[in-house]
N, C-alpha and C positions, 0 to 999 in steps of 0.2 A: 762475247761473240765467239761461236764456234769455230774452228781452220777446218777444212776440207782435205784430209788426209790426200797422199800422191795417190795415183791409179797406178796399176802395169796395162800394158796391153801391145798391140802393134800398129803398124800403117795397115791401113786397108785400101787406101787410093794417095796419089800425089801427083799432081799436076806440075810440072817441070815449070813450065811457060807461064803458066797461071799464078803457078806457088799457093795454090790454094791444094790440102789434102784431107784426108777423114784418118781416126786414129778408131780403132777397134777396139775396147777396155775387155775385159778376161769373164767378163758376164756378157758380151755381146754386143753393147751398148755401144752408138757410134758419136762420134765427137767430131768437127769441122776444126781444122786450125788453117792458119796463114803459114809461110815460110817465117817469116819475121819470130814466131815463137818456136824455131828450133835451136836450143843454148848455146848450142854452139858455132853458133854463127854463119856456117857452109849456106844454109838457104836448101838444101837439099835433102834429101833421105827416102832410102828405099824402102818401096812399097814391101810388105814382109819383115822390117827391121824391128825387135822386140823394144819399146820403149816405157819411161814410165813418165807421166805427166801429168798436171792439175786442174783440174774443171775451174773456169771460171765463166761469171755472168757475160755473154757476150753483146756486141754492138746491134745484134740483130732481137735480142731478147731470150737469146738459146745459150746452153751449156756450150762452152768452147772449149778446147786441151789448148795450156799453154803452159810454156818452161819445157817442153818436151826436151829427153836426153835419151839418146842411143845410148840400150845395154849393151853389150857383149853379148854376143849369140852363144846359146847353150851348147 
């Protein structure tokens, strides 16, 4: 069985209250995640922050980013 290499990309929306956001990959392509899959545990991240993260099958039937981890901004 094949792994599905990491992405980069950024936040493109995050909902504080919700804790629901969409991550942006470096081809365009948009990804839904939860607060619960950012590593390091805050529950939070700003919209803009470059991150890298891994598609997985999600609950709804669609591509999700999880494991998401803030780079260091260039």
């Amino acid at each position: 069985m094949a792994t599905i290499p990491p992405r980069f990309g950024d936040v493109a929306d995050f909902d504080e209250e919700r804790g629901l956001g969409t991550v942006s990959d470096v081809e365009g392509r948009q990804f839904p995640f939860h607060c619960t899959q950012i590593a390091d545990g805050t529950r939070t991240i700003a919209v803009g922050a470059p991150v890298v993260f891994v598609m997985a099958a999600g609950a709804l039937g669609r591509w999700e980013a999880t494991g998401i981890v803030k780079l260091a901004a260039p």
